[in-house]
C-alpha positions in Angstrom: 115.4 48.3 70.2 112.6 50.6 69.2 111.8 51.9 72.7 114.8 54.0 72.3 114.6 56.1 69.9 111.1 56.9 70.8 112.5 57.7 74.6 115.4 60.0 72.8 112.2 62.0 71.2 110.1 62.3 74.8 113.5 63.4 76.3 114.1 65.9 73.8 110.3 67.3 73.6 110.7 67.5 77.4 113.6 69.9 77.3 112.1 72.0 74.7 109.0 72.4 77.0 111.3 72.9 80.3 113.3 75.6 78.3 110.0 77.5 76.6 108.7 76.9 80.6 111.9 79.1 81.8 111.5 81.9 79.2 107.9 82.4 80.2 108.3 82.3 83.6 111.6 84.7 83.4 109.3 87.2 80.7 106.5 87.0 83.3 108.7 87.9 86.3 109.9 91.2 84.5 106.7 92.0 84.6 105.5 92.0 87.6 104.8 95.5 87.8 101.8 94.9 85.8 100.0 92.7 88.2 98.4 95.5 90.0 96.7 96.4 86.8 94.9 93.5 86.0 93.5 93.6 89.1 92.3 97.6 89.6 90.4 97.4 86.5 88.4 94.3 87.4 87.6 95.5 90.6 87.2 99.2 89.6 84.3 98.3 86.8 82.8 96.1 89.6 82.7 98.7 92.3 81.7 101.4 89.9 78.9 99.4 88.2 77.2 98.6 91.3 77.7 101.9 92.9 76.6 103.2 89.9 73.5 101.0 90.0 73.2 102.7 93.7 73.5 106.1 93.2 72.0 106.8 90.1 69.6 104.2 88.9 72.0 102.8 86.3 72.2 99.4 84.3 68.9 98.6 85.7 69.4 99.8 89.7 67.3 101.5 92.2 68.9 104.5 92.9 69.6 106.4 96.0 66.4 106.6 97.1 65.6 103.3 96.4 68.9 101.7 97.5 68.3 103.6 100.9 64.9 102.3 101.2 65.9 99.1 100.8 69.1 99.1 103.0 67.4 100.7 105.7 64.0 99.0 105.7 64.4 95.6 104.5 68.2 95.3 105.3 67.6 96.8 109.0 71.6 98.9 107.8 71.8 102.2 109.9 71.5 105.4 107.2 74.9 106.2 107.7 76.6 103.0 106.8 73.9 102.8 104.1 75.2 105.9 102.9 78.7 105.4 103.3 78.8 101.9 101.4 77.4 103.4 98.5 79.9 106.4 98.1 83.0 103.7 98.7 81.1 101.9 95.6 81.1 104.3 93.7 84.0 106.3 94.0 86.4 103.8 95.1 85.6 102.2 91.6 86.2 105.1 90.3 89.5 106.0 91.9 90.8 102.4 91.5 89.8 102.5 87.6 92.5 105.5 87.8 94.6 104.2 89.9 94.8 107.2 92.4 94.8 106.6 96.3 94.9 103.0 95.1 95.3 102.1 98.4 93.2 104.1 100.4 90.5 103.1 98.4 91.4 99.5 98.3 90.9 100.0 102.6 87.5 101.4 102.1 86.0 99.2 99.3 87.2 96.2 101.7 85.8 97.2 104.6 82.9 97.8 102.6 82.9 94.6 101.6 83.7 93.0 104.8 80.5 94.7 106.5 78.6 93.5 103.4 79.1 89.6 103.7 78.5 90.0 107.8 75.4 92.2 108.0 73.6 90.7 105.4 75.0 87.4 102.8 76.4 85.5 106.1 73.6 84.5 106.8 72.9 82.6 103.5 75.7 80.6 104.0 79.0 80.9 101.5 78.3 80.3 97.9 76.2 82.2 95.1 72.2 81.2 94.7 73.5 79.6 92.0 69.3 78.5 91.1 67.8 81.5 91.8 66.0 79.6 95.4 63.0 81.9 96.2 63.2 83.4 99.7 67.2 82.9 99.6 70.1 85.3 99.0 73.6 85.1 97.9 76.1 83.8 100.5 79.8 85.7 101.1 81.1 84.0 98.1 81.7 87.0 96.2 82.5 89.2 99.2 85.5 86.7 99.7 86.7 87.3 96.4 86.3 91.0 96.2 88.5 91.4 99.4 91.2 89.4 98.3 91.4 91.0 95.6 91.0 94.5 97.5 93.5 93.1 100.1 96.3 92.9 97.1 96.1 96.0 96.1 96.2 97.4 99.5 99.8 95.7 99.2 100.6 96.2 95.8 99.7 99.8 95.1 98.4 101.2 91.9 101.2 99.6 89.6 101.3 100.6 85.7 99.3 103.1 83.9 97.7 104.4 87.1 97.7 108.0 88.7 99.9 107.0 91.9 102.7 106.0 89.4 102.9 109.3 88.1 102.9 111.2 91.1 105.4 108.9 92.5 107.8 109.8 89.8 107.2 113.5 89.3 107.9 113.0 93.7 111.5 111.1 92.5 112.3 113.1 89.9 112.0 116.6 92.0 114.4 115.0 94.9 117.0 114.4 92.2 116.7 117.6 91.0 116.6 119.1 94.3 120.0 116.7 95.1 121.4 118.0 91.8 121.4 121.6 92.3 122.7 120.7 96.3 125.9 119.1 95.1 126.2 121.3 92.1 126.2 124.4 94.9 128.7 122.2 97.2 131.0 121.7 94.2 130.9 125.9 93.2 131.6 126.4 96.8 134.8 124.3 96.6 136.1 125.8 93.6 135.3 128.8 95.3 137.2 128.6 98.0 140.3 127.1 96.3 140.0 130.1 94.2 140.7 132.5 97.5 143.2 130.2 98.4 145.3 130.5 95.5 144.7 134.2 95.7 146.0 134.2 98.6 149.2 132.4 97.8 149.9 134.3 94.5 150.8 137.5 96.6 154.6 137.7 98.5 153.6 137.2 102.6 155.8 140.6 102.7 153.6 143.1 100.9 149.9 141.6 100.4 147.2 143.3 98.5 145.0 145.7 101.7 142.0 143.5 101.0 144.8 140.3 101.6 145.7 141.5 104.5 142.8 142.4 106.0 141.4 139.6 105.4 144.6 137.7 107.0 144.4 140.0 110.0 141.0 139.0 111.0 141.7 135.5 110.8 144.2 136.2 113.4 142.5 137.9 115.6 139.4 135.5 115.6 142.2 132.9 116.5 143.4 134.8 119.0 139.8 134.9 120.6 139.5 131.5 120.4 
């Protein structure tokens, strides 16, 4: 006799959590939009802080002249794909931070990416150096995750708060204008010519205005051509 009140309780908790499961997933669907946002801004500071690190020396990196050094020397990389992964770094961080060319630069940072794990982490095998093994680098773990994540946006686009948006809307908003001011012309037009028409009309056929019949004569005679 007990068992049933306490199954009444599970039954009701269990629609309260199905129904608070439904408004989240319904608030989370009308927002989909932001979904390419929390993903440029991850990858943007990654890209940018280690093409930072590349470039210029900062948070503790080599530089250009030391990142080429390396790349070229120790990594056996030709100078220009050397040169080239550290500009996508850089400013494809950069531009996917602001969202503009989002998917341009989404291309770039994964090819980037995908040369990275073949040329040199392959070899290590998949995941991180976890313990720090002397002699031993990281494996394509990371490079995995990075073009996932660059492959996305390559789909997605720049989403909310990004520079791509923008343009895209200044873009939609001069078409309707430009669609506006077409059908607004087409309309004038119209009215125009019902205008002559009634002109036309208002006059007795026997004795038109000159500029009536002129006008009524030539339309004749371009019939008559026809």
């Amino acid at each position: 006799m007990a068992t049933k009140p306490i199954n009444f309780e599970i039954s009701i908790v269990g629609a309260r959590i199905a129904h608070i499961g439904g408004d989240l997933s319904q608030w989370l669907s009308a927002r989909q939009q932001w979904a390419p946002l929390a993903l440029r801004l991850p990858l943007g500071v990654i890209f940018f802080a280690h093409g930072a690190q590349k470039m210029f020396g900062w948070f503790g990196g080599y530089g250009w002249h030391g990142t080429m050094q390396y790349f070229t020397h120790s990594l056996h990389i030709p100078v220009p794909l050397a040169a080239i992964g550290i500009l996508v770094e850089f400013l494809g961080g950069l531009a996917l931070l602001a969202g503009v060319f989002t998917r341009w630069a989404a291309l770039l940072t994964t090819a980037e990416m995908l040369v990275a794990a073949i040329l040199v982490h392959l070899p290590n095998g998949f995941f991180l150096n976890w313990t720090n093994e002397p002699n031993k680098g990281h494996g394509i773990e990371y490079n995995v995750a990075l073009i996932g994540g660059s492959l996305a946006l390559m789909l997605l686009g720049g989403g909310r708060l990004s520079v791509d948006e923008a343009l895209q809307k200044c873009e939609t908003s001069n078409v309707k204008d430009q669609g506006f001011v077409l059908e607004l012309t087409t309309t004038q037009q119209q009215e125009l010519d019902i205008v002559d028409e009634a002109s036309v009309e208002s006059f007795p056929a026997s004795d038109p205005p000159a500029w009536v019949a002129r006008g009524i004569t030539g339309t004749k005679a371009k019939g008559q051509a026809v």
